[in-house]
C-alpha positions in Angstrom: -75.9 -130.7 6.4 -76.5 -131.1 2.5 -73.7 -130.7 0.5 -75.4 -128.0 -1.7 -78.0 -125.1 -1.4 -81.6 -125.8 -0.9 -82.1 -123.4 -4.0 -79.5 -125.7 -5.9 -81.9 -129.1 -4.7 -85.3 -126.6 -5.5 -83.9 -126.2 -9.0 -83.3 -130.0 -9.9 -86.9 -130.7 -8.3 -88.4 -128.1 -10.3 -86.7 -128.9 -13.4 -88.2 -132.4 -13.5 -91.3 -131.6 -12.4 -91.6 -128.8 -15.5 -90.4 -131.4 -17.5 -92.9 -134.0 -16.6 -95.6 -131.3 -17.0 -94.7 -130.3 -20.2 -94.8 -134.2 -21.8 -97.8 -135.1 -20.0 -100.2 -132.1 -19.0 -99.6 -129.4 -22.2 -101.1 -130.3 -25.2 -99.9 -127.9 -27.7 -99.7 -129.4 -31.1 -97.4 -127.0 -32.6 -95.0 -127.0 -29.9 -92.0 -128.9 -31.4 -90.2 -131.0 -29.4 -89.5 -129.2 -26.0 -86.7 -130.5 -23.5 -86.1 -128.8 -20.2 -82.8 -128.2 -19.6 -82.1 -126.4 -16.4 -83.8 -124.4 -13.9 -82.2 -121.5 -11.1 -84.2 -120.5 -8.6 -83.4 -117.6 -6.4 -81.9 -117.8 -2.8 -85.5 -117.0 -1.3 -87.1 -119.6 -3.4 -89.5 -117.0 -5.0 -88.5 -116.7 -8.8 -87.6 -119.7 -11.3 -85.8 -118.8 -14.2 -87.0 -122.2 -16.6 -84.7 -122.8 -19.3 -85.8 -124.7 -22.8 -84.5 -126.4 -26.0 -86.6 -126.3 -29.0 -86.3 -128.7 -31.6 -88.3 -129.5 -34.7 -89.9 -125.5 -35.0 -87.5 -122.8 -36.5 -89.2 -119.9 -33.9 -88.1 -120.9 -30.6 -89.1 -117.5 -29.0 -93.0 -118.6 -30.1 -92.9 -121.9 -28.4 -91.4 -120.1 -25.3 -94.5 -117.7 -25.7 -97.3 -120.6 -25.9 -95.6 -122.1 -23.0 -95.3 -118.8 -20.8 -98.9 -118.4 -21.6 -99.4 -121.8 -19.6 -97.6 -120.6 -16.8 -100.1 -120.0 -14.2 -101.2 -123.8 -14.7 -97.7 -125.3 -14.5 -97.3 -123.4 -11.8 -100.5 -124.9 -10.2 -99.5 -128.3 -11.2 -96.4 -127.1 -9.1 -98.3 -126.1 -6.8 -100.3 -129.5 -6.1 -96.8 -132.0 -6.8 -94.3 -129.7 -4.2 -94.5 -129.1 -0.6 -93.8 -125.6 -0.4 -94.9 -122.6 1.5 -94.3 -120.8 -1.8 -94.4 -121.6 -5.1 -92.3 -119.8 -7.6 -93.1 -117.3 -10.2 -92.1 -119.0 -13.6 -90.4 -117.5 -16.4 -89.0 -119.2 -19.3 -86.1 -118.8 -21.8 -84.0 -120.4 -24.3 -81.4 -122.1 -23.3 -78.6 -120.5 -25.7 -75.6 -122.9 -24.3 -76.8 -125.5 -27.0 -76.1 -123.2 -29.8 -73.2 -121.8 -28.4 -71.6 -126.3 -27.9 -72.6 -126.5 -31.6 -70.3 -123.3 -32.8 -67.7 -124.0 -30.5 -67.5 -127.9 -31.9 -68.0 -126.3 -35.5 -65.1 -123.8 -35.2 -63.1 -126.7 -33.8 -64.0 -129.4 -37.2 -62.8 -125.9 -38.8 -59.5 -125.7 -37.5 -58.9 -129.5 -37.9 -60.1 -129.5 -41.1 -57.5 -126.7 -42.3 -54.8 -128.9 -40.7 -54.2 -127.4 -37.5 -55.1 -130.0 -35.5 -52.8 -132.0 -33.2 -51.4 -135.0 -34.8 -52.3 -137.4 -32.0 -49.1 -139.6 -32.9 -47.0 -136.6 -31.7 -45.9 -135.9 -27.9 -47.4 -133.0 -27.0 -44.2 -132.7 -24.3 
């Protein structure tokens, strides 16, 4: 028995796979710097939820639309590297937990820099 779902292990393998599509098969100049940072796939294995950081273009949402537009190819590429019955439909997004790390660690240099940090000299019990 694995110690995690088969959707769980589907996800991981997908995720690399995307990513490796995305450095070496889509050549869009304008694309920015694109990392793959997750993937969920459903319990049936039939939908893949692909999720995206964009760095070096200020639209992310248009770079997420180029690539979308290259779905049906990744998904062939997909296709040809997995051995599944099915492959998954593909849709991507923005991974928003990046953004959200960077507020939380800037409301946190905020509080320390008002002086409401803890002294790390003091016992905290």
């Amino acid at each position: 028995m694995h110690p995690y779902k088969r959707s769980a292990r589907v996800s991981d393998l997908i995720r690399e796979e995307v990513a490796d599509i995305l450095l070496n098969k889509i050549k869009h100049k304008d694309l920015g710097f694109v990392t793959v940072t997750g993937a969920k796939v459903s319990d049936d294995l039939r939908h893949a939820t692909i999720y995206l950081s964009v760095l070096g273009n200020d639209d992310g949402q248009k770079t997420v639309h180029k690539i979308s537009s290259s779905s049906s190819f990744i998904r062939g590429e997909l296709g040809r590297r997995l051995k599944m019955k099915y492959v998954p439909s593909l849709s991507f997004r923005i991974d928003e937990s990046i953004a959200y790390g960077r507020r939380i660690d800037s409301i946190l240099d905020e509080i320390e820099s008002e002086g409401g940090g803890i002294d790390e000299d003091e016992d905290l019990f």
